[in-house]
N, CA, C and O atoms as CSV, one atom per row, in Angstrom:
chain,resi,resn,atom,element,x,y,z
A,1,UNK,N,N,6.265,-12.402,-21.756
A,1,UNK,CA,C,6.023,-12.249,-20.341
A,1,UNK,C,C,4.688,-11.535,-20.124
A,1,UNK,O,O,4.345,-10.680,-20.941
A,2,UNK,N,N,3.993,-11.801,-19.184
A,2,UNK,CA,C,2.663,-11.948,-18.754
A,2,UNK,C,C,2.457,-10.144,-17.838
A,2,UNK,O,O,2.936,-9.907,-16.729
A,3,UNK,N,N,1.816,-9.343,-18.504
A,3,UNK,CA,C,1.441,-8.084,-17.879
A,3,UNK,C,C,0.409,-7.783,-17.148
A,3,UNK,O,O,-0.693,-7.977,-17.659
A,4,UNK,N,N,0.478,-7.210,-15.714
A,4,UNK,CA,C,-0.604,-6.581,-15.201
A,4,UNK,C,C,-1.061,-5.656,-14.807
A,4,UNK,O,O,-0.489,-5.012,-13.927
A,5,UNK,N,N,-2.174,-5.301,-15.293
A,5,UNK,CA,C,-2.499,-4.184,-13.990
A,5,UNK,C,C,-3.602,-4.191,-13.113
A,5,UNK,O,O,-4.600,-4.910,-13.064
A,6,UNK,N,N,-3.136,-3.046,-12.292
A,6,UNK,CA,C,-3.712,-3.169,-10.711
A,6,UNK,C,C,-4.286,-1.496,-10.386
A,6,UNK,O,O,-3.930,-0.381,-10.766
A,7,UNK,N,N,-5.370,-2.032,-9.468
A,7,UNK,CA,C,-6.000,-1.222,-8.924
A,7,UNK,C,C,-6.660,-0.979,-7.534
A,7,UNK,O,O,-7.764,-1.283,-7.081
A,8,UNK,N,N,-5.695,-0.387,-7.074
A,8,UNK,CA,C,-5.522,-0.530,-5.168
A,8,UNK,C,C,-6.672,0.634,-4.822
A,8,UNK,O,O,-6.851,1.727,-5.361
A,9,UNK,N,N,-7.314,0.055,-3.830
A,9,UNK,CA,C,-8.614,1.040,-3.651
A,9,UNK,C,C,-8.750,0.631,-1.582
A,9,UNK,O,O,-8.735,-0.377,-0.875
A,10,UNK,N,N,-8.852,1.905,-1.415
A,10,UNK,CA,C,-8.736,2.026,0.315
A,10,UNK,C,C,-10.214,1.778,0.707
A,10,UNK,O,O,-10.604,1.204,-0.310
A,11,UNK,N,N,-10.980,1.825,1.297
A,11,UNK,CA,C,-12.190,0.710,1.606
A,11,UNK,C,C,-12.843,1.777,3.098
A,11,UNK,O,O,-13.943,1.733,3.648
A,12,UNK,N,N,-11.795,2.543,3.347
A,12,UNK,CA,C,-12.241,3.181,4.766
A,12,UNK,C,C,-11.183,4.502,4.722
A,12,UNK,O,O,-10.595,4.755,3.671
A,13,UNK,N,N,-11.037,5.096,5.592
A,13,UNK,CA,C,-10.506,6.680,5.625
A,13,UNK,C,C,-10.832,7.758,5.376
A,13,UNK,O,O,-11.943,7.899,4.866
A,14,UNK,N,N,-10.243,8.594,5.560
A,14,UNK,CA,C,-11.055,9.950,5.444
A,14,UNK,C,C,-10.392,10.553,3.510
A,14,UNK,O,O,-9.381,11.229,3.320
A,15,UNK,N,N,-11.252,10.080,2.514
A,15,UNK,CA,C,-10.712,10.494,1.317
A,15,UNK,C,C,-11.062,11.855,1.167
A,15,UNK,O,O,-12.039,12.475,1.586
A,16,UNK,N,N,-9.895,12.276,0.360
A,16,UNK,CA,C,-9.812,13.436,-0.246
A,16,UNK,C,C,-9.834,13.406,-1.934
A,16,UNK,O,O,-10.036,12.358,-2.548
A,17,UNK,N,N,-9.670,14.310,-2.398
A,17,UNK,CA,C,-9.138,14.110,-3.957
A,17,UNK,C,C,-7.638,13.959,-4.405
A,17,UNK,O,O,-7.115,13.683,-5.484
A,18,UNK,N,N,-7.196,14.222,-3.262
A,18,UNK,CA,C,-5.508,13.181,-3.714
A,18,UNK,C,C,-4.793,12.328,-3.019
A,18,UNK,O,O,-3.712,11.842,-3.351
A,19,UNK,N,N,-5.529,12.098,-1.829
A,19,UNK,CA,C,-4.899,10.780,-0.935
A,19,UNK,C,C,-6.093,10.450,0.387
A,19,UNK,O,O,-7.076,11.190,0.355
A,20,UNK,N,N,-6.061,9.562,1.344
A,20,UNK,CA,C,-6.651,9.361,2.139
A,20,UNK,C,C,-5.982,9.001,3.334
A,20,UNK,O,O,-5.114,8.153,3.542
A,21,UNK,N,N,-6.569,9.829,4.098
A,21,UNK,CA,C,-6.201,10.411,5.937
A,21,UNK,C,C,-6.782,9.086,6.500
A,21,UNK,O,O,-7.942,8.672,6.497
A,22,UNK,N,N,-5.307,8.385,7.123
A,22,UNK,CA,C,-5.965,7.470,8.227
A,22,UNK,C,C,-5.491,8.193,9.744
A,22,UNK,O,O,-5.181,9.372,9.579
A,23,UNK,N,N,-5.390,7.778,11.003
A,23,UNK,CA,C,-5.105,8.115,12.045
A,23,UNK,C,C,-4.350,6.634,12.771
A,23,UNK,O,O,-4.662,5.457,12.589
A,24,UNK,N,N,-3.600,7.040,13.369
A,24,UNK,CA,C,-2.269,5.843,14.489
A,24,UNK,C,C,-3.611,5.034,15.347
A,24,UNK,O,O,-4.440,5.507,16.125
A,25,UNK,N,N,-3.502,4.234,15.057
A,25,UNK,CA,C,-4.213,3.167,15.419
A,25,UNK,C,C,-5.382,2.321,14.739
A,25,UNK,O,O,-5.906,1.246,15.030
A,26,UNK,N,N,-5.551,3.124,13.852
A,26,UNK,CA,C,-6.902,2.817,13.035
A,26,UNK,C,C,-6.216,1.474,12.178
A,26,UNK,O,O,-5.015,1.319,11.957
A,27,UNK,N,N,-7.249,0.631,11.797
A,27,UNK,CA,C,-7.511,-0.010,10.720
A,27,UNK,C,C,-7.773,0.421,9.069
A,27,UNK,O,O,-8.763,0.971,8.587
A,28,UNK,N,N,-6.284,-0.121,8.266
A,28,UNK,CA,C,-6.395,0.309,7.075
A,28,UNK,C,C,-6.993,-0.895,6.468
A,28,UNK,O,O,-6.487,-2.001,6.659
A,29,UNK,N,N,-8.306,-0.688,5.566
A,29,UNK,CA,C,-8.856,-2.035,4.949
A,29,UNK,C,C,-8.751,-1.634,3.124
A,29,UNK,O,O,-8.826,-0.457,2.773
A,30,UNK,N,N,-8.602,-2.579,2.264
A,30,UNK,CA,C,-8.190,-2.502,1.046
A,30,UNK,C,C,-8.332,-3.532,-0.048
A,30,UNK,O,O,-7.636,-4.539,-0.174
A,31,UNK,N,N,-9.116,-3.227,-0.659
A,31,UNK,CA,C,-8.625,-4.247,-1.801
A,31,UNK,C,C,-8.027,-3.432,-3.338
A,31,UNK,O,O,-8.076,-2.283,-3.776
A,32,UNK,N,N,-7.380,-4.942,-3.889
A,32,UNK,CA,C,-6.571,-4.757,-4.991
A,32,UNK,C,C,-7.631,-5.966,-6.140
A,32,UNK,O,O,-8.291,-6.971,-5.874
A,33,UNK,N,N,-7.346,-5.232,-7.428
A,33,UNK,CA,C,-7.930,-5.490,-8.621
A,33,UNK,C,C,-7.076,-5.666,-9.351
A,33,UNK,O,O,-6.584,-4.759,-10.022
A,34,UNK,N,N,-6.550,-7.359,-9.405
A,34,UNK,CA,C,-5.694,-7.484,-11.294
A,34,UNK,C,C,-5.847,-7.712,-12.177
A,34,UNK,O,O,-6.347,-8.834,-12.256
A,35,UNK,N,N,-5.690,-7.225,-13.137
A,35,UNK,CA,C,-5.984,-8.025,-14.345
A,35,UNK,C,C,-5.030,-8.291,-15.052
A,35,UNK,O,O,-4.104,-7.489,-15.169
A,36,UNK,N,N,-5.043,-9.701,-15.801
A,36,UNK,CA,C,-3.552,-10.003,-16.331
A,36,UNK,C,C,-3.777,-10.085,-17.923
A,36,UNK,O,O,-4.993,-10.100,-18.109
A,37,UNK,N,N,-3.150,-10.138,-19.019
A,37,UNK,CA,C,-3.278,-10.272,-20.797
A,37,UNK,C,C,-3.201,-11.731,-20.982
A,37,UNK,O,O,-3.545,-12.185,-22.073
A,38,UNK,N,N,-2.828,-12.449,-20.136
A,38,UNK,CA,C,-2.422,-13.940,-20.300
A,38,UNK,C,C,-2.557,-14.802,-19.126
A,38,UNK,O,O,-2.377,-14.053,-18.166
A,39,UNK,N,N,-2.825,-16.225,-18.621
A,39,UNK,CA,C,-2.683,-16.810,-17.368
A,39,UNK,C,C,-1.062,-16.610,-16.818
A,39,UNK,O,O,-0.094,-16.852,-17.539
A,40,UNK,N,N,-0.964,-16.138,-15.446
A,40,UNK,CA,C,0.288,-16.212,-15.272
A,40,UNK,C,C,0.252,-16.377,-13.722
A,40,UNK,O,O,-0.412,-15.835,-12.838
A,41,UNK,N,N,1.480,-17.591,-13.737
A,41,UNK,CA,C,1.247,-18.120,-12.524
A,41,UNK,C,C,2.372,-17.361,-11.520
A,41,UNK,O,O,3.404,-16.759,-11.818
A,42,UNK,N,N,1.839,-17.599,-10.392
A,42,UNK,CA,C,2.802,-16.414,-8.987
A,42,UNK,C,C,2.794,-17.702,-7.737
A,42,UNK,O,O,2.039,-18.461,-7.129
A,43,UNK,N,N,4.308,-17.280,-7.886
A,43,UNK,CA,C,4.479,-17.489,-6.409
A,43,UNK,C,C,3.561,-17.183,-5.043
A,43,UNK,O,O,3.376,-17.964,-4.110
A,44,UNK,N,N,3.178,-16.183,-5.151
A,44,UNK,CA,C,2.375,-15.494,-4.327
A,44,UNK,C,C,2.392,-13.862,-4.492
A,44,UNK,O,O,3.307,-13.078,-4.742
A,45,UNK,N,N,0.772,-13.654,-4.206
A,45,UNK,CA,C,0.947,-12.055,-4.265
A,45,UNK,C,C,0.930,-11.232,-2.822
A,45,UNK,O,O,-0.073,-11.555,-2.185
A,46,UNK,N,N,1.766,-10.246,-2.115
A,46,UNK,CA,C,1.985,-10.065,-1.161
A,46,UNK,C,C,1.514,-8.564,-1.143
A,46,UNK,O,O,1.945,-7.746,-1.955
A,47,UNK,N,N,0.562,-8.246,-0.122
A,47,UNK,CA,C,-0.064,-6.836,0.352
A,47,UNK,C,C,1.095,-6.861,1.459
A,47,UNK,O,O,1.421,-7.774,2.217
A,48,UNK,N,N,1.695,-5.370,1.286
A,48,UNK,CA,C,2.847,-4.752,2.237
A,48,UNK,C,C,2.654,-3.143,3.122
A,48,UNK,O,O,2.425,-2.154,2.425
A,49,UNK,N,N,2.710,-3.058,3.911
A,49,UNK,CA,C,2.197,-1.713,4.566
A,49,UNK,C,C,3.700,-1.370,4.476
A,49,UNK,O,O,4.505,-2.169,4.955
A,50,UNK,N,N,4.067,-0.389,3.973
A,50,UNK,CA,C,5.644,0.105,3.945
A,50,UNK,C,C,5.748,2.064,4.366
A,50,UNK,O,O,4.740,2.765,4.273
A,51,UNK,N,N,6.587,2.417,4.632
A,51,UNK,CA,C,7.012,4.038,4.740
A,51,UNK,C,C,8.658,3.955,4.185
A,51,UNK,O,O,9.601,3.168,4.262
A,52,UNK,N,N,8.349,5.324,3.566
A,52,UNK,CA,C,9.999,5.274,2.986
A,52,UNK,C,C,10.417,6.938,3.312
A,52,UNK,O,O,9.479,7.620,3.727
A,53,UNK,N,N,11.656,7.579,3.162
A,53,UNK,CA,C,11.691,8.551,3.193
A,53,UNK,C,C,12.136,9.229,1.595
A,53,UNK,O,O,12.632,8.516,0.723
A,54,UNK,N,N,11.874,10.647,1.409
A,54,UNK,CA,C,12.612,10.959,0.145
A,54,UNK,C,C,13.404,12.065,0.672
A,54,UNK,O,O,13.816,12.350,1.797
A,55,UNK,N,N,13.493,12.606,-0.492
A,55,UNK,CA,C,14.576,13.914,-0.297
A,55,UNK,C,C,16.088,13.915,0.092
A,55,UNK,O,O,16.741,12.877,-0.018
A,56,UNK,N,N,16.426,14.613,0.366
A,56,UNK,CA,C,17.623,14.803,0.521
A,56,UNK,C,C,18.376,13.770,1.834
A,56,UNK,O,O,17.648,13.463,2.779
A,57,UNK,N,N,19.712,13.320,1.818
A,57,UNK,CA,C,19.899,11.946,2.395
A,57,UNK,C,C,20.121,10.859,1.927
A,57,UNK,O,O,20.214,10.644,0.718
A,58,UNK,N,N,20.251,9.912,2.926
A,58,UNK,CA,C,20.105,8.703,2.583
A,58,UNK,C,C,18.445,8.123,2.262
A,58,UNK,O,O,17.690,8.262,3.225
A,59,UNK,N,N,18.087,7.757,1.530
A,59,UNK,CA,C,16.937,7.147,1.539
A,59,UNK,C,C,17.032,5.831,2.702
A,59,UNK,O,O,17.964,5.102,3.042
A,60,UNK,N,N,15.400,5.936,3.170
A,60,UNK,CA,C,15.622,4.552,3.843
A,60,UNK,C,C,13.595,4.113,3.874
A,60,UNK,O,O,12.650,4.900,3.931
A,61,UNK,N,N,13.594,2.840,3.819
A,61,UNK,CA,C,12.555,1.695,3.945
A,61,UNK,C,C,12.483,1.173,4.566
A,61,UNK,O,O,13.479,0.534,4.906
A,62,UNK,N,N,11.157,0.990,5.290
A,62,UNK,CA,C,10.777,0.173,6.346
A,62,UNK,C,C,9.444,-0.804,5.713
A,62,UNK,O,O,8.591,-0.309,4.976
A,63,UNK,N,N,9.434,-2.145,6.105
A,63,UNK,CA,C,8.212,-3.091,5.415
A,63,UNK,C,C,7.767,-3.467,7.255
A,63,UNK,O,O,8.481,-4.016,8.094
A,64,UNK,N,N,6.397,-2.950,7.404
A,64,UNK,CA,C,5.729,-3.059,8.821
A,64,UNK,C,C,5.346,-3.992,8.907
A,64,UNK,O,O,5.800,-4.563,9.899
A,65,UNK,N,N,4.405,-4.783,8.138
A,65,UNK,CA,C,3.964,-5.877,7.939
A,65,UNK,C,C,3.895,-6.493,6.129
A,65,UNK,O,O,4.141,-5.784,5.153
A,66,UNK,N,N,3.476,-8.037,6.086
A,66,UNK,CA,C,3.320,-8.203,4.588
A,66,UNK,C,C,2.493,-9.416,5.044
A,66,UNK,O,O,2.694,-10.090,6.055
A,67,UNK,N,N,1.460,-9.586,4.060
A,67,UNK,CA,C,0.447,-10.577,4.107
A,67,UNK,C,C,0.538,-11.175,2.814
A,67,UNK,O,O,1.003,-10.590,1.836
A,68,UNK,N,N,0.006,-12.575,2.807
A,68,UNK,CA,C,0.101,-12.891,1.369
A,68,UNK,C,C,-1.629,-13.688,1.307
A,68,UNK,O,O,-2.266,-14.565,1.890
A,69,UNK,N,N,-1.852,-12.316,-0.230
A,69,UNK,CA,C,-3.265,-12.693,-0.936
A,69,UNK,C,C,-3.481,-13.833,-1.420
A,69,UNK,O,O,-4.628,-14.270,-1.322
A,70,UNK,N,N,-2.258,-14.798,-2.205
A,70,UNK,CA,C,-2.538,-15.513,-2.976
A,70,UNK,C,C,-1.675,-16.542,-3.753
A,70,UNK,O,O,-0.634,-15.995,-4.118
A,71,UNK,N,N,-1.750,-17.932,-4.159
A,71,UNK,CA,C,-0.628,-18.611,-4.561
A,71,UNK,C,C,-1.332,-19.107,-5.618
A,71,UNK,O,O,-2.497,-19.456,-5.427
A,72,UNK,N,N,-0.673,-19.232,-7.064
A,72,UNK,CA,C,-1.284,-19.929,-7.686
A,72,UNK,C,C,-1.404,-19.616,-9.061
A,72,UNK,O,O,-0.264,-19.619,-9.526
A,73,UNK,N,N,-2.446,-19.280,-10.153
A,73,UNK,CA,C,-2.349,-18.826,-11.640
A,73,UNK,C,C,-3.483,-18.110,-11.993
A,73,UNK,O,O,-4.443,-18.672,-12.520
A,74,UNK,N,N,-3.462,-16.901,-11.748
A,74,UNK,CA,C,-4.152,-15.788,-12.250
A,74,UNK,C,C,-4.614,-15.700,-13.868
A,74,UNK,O,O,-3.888,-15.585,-14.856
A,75,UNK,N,N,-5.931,-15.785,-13.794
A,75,UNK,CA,C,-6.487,-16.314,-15.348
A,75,UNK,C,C,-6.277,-14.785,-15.762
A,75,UNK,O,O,-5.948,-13.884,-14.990
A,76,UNK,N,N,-6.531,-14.668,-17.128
A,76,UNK,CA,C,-6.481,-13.953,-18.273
A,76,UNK,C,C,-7.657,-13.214,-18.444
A,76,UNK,O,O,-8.591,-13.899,-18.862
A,77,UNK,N,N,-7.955,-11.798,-18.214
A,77,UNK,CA,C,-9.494,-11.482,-18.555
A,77,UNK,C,C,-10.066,-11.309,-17.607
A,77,UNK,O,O,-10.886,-10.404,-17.765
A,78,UNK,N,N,-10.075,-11.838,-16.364
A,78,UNK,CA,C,-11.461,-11.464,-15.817
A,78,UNK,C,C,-10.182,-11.334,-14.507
A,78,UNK,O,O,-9.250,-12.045,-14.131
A,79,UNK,N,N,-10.731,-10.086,-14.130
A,79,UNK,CA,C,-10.536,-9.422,-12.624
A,79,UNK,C,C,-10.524,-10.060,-11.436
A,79,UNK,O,O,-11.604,-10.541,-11.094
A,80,UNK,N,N,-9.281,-10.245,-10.457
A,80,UNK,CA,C,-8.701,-10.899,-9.987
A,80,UNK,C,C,-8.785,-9.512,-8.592
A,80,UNK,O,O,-8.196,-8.438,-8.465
A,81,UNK,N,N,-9.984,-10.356,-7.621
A,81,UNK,CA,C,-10.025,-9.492,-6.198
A,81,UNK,C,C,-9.153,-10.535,-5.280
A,81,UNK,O,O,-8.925,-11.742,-5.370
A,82,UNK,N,N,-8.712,-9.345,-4.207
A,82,UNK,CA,C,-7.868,-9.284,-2.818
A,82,UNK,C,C,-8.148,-8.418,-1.795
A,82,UNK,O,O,-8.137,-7.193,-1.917
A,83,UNK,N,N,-8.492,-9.242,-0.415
A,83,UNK,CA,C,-8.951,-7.792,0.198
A,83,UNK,C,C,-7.595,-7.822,1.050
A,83,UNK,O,O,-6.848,-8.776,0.834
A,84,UNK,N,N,-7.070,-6.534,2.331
A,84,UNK,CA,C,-6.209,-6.861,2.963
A,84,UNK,C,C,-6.729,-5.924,4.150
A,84,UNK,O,O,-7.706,-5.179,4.063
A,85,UNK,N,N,-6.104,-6.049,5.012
A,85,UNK,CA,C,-6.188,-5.108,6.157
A,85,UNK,C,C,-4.848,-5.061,7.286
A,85,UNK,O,O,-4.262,-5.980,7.856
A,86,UNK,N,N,-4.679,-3.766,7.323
A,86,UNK,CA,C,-3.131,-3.682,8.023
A,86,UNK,C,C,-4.081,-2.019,9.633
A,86,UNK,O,O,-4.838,-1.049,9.599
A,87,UNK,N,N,-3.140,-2.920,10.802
A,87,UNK,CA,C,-3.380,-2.197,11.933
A,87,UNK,C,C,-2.036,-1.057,11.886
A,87,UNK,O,O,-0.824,-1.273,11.886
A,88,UNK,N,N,-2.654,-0.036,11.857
A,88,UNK,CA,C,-1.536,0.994,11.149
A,88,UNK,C,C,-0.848,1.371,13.184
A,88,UNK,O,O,-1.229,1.183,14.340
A,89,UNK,N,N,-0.074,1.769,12.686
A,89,UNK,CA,C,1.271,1.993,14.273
A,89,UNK,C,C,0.993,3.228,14.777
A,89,UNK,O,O,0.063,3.687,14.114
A,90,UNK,N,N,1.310,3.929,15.554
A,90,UNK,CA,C,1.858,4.965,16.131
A,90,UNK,C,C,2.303,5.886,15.812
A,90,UNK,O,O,1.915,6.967,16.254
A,91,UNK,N,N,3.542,5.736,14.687
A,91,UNK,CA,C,4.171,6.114,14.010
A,91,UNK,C,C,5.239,5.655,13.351
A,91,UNK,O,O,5.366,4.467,13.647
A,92,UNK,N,N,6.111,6.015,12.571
A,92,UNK,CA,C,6.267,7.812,12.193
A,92,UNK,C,C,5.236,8.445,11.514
A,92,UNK,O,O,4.462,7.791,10.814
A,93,UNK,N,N,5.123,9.853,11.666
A,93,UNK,CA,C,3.834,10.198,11.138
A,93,UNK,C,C,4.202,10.760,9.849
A,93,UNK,O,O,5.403,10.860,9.597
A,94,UNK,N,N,3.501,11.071,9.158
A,94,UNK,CA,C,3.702,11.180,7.248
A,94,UNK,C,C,3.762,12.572,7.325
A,94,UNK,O,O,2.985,13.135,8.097
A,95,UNK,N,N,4.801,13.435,6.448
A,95,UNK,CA,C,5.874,14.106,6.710
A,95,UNK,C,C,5.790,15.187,5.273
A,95,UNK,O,O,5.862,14.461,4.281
A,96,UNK,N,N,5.709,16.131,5.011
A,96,UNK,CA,C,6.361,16.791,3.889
A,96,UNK,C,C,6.843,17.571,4.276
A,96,UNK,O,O,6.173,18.201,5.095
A,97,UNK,N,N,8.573,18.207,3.948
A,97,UNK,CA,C,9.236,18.916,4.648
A,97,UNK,C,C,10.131,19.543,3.324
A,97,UNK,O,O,9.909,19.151,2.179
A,98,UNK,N,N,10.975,20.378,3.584
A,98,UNK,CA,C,11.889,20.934,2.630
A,98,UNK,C,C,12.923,20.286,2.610
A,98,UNK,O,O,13.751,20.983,2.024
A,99,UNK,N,N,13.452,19.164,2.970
A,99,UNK,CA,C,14.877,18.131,3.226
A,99,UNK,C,C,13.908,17.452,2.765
A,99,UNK,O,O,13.571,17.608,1.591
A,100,UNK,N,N,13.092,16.322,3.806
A,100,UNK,CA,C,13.035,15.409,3.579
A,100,UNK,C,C,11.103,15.130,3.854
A,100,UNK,O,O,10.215,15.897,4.226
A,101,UNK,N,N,11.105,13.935,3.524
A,101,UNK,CA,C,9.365,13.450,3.761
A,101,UNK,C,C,9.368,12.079,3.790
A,101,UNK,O,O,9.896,11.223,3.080
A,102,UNK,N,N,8.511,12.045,4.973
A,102,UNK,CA,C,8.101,10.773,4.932
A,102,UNK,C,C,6.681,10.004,4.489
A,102,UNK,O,O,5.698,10.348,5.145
A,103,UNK,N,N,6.486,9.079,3.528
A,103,UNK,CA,C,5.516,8.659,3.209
A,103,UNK,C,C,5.424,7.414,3.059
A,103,UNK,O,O,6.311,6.708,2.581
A,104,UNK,N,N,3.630,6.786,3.715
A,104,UNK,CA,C,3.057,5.893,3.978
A,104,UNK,C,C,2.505,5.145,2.721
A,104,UNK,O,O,1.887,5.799,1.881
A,105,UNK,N,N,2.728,3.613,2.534
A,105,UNK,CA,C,2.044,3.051,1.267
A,105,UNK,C,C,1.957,2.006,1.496
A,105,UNK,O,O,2.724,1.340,2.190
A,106,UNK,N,N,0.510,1.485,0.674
A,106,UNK,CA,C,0.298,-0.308,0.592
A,106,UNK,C,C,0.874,-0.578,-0.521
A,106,UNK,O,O,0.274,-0.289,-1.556
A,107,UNK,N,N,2.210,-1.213,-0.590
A,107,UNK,CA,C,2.762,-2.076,-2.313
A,107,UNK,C,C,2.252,-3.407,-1.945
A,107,UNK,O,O,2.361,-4.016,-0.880
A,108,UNK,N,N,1.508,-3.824,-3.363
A,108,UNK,CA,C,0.966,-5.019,-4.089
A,108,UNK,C,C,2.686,-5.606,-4.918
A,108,UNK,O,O,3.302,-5.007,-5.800
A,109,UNK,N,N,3.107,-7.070,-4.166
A,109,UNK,CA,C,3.975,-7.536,-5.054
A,109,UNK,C,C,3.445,-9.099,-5.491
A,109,UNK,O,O,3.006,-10.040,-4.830
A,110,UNK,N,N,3.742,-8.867,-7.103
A,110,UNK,CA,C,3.617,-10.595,-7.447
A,110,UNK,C,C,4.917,-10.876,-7.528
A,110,UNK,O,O,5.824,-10.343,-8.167
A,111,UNK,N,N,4.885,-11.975,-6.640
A,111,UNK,CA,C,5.718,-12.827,-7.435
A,111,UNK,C,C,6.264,-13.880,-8.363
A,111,UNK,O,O,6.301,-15.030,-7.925
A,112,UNK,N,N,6.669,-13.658,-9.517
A,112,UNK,CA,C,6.966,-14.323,-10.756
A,112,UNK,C,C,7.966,-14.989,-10.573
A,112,UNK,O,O,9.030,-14.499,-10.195
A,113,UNK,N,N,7.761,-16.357,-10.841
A,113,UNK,CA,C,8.853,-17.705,-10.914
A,113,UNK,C,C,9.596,-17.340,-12.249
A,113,UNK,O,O,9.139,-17.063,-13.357
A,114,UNK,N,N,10.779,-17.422,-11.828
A,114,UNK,CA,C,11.794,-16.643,-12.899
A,114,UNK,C,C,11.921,-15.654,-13.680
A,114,UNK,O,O,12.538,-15.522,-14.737
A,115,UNK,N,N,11.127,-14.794,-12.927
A,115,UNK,CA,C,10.785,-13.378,-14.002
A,115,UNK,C,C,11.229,-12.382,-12.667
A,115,UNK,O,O,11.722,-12.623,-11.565
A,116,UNK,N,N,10.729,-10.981,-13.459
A,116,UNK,CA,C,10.873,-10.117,-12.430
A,116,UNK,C,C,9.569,-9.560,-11.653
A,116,UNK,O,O,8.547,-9.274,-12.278
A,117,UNK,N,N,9.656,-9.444,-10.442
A,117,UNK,CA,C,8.517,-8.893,-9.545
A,117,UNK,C,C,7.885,-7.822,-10.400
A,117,UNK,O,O,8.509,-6.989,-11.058
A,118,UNK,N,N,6.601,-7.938,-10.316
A,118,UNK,CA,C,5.640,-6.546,-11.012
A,118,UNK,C,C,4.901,-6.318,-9.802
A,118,UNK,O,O,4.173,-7.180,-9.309
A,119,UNK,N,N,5.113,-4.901,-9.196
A,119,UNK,CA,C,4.917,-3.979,-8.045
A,119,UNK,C,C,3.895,-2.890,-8.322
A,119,UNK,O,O,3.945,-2.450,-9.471
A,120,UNK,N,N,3.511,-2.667,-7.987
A,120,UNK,CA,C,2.302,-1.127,-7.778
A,120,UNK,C,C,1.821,-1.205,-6.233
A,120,UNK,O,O,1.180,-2.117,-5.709
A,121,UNK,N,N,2.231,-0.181,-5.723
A,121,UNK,CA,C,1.633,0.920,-4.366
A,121,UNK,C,C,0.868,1.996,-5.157
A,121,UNK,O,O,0.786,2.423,-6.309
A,122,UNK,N,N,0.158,2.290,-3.474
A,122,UNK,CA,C,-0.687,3.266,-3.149
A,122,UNK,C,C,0.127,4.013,-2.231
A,122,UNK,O,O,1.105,3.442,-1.748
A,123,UNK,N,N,-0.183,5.481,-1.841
A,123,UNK,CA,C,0.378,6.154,-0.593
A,123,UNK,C,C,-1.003,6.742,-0.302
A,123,UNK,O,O,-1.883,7.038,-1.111
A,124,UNK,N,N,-0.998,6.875,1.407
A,124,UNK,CA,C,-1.640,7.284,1.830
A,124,UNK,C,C,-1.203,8.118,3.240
A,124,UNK,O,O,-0.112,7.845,3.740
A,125,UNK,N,N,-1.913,8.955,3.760
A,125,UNK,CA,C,-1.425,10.234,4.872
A,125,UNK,C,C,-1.432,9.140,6.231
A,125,UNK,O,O,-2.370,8.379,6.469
A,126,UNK,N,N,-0.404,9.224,6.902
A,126,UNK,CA,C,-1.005,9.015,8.327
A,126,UNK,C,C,-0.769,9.744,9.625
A,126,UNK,O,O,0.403,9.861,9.983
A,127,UNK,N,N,-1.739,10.257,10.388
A,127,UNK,CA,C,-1.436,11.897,11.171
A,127,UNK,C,C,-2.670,10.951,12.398
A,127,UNK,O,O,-3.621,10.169,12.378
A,128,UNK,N,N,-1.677,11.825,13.468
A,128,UNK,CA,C,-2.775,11.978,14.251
A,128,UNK,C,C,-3.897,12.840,14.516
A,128,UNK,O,O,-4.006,14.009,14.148
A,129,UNK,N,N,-4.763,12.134,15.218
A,129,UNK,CA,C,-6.094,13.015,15.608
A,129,UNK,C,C,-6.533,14.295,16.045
A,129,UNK,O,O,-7.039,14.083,17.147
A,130,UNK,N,N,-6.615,15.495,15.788
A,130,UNK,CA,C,-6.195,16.665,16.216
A,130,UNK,C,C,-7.448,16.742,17.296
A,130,UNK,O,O,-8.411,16.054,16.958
A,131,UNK,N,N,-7.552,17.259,18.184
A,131,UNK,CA,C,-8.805,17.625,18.758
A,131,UNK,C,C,-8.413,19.144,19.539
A,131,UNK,O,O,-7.341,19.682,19.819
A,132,UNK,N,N,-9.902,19.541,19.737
A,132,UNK,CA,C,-9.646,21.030,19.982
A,132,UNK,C,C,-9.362,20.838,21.342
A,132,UNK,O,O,-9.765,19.968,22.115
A,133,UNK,N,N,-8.480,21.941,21.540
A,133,UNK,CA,C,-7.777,22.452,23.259
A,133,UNK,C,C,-9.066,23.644,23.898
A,133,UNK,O,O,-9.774,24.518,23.398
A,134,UNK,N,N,-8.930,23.280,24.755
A,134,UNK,CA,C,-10.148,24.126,25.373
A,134,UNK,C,C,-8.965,25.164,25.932
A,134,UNK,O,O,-7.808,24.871,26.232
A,135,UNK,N,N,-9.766,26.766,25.988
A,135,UNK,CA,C,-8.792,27.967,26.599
A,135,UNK,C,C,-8.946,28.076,27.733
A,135,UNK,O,O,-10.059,27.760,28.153
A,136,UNK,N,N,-8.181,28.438,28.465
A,136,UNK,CA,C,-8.669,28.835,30.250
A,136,UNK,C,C,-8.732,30.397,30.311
A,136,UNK,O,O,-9.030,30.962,31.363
């Protein structure tokens, strides 16, 4: 069975050194980089804007949108680009808490004709815009 890897890279936002700040309304733009050990053909590869929660609870998943990059047979060796772009919502806004957190991610899925899906996400922050309050 045919291995890949991937390399999801955000294209716009406010980066940091461990994630990147978008804001509720903005445009998330992105591309993904595969490379495969062998030709292997996909159903299609699908860019997904998703939020999930962790911690304590029930876990739960939401898929906002899903686009599909690509149908067809991914050669062997040479680097395999995708760009995507997702209009990020309103909310919920991205969360770290002592229960629970919520966090924002683009998952890259191929899909493999009779095999199993090979997945890799990114997470990224999404907050609103703070602006300063003027004092009276």
């Amino acid at each position: 069975m045919a291995k890949a890897d991937f390399d999801i890279q955000f294209l716009d936002g406010e980066s940091s050194d461990t994630t990147t700040l978008y804001h509720p309304g903005e445009v998330l733009r992105g591309q993904v980089t595969i490379f495969t050990d062998s030709n292997m053909d996909c159903k299609n590869i699908l860019a997904r804007l998703v939020w999930h929660t962790e911690g304590r609870g029930t876990p739960y998943q939401e898929i906002i949108t899903e686009k599909e990059l690509f149908q067809g047979t991914l050669k062997a060796g040479l680097p395999n680009y995708y760009e995507f772009a997702f209009d990020l919502p309103q909310d919920p806004w991205s969360y770290e808490g002592h229960y629970v957190s919520v966090v924002w991610a683009v998952e890259i899925d191929i899909d493999v004709p009779w095999g199993k899906d090979i997945k890799e996400s990114k997470p990224f922050l999404l907050r609103p815009l703070l602006t300063k309050q003027e004092s009276f």
